[in-house]
C-alpha positions as CSV (number, residue, x, y, z in Angstrom):
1,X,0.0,0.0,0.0
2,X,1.5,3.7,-1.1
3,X,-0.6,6.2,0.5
4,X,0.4,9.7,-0.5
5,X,-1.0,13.1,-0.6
6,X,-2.1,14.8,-3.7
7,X,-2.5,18.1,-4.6
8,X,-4.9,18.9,-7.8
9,X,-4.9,21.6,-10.1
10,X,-8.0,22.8,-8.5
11,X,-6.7,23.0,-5.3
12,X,-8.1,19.3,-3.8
13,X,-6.2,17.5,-1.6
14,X,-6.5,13.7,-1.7
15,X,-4.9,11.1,0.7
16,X,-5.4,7.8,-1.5
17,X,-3.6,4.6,-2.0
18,X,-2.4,5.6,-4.9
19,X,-0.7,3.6,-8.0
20,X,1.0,5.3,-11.3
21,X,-0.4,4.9,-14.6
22,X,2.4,5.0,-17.4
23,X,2.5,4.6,-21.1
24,X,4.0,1.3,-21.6
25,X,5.7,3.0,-24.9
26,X,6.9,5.9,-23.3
27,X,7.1,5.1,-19.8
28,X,5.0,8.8,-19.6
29,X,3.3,8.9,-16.4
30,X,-0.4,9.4,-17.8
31,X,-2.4,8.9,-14.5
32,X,-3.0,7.8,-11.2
33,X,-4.9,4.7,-9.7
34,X,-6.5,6.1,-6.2
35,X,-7.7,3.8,-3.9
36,X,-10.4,4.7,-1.2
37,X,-9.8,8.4,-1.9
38,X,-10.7,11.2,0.7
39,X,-10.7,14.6,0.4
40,X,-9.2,16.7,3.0
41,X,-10.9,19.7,4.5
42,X,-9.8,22.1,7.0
43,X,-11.5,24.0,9.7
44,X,-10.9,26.3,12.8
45,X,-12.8,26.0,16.3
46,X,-13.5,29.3,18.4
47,X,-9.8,28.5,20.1
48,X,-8.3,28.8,17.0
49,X,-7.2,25.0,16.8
50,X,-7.2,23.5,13.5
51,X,-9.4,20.2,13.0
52,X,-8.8,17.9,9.6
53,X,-11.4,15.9,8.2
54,X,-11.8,13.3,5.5
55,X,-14.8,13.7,3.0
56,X,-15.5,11.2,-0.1
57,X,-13.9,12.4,-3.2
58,X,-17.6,12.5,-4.7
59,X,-20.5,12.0,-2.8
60,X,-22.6,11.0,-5.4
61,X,-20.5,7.7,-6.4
62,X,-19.9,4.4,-4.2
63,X,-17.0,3.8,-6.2
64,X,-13.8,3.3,-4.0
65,X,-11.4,3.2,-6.7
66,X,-10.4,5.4,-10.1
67,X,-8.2,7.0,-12.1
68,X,-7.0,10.5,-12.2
69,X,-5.2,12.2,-15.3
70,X,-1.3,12.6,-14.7
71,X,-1.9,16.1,-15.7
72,X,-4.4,17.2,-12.8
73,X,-1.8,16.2,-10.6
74,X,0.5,19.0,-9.5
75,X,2.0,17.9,-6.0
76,X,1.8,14.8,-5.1
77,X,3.8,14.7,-1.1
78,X,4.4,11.9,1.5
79,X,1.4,12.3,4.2
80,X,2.5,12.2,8.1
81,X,2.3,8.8,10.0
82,X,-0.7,10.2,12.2
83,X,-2.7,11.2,8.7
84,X,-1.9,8.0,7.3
85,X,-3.3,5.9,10.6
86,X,-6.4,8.2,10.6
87,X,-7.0,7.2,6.9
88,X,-6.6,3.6,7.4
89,X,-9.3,3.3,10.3
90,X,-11.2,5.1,8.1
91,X,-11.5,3.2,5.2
92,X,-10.4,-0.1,6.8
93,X,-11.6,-0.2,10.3
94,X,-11.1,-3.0,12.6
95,X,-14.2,-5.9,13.1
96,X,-15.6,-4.9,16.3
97,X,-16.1,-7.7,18.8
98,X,-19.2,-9.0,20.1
99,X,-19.5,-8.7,23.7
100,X,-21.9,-11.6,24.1
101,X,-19.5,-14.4,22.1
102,X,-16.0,-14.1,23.9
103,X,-12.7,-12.6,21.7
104,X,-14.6,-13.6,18.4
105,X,-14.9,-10.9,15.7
106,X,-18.5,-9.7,14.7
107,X,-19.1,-8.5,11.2
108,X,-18.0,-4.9,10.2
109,X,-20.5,-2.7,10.9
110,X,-22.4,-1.4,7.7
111,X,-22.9,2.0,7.8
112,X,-23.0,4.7,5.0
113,X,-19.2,6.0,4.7
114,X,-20.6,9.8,4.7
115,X,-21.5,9.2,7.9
116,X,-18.2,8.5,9.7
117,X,-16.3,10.9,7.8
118,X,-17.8,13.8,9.5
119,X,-16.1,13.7,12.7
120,X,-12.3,15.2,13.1
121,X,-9.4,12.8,12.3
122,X,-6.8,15.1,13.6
123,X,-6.8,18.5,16.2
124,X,-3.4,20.2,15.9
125,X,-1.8,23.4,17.5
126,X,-2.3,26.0,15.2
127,X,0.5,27.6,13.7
């Protein structure tokens, strides 16, 4: 798994697991294969701390994985260990167990994705 950052031509940030896409030919990067893809978005709380969220790429698709042209990319950057462990329990959280059956593993709970991507990942000091 290669999570990285990248930065759009719009101004998006996406943490993704994220694969090239290159002309055989030319060996030309042409694209990127992302993986669970999540937006990232910002916001400030009346203390001034910073907060980072996830949000799906486009909330009007279940699809989890797509390709990007090579030439939206502009940046693409190596994301921090704590962004890349908030990501993962995301988009791969851990079976929870049921209390009533011992140390086995109950099935993942099913629940829209919108839906747990509202609350904060990450607070950080801000700068």
């Amino acid at each position: 798994m290669t999570v990285k950052v990248l930065c759009t031509a719009i101004g998006q940030q996406i943490v993704a697991d994220t694969k090239q896409i290159e002309n055989k030919e030319t060996n030309e990067i042409v694209g990127y294969w992302l993986s669970q893809p999540r937006t990232i978005q910002y916001n400030r709380d009346e203390d001034g701390n910073l907060g980072v969220n996830f949000g799906l790429y486009c909330m009007v698709s279940d699809e989890a994985e797509f390709s990007i042209r090579g030439d939206h990319v502009v940046a693409i950057l190596e994301p921090r260990q704590d962004v890349v462990d908030a990501w993962k329990s995301m988009v791969y959280p851990e079976p929870v167990a049921d209390e009533g059956l011992g140390d086995s593993p109950a099935d993942p709970i099913e629940e829209p994705v919108a839906e747990v991507e509202e609350a904060p990942v990450e607070e950080v000091a801000a700068a």
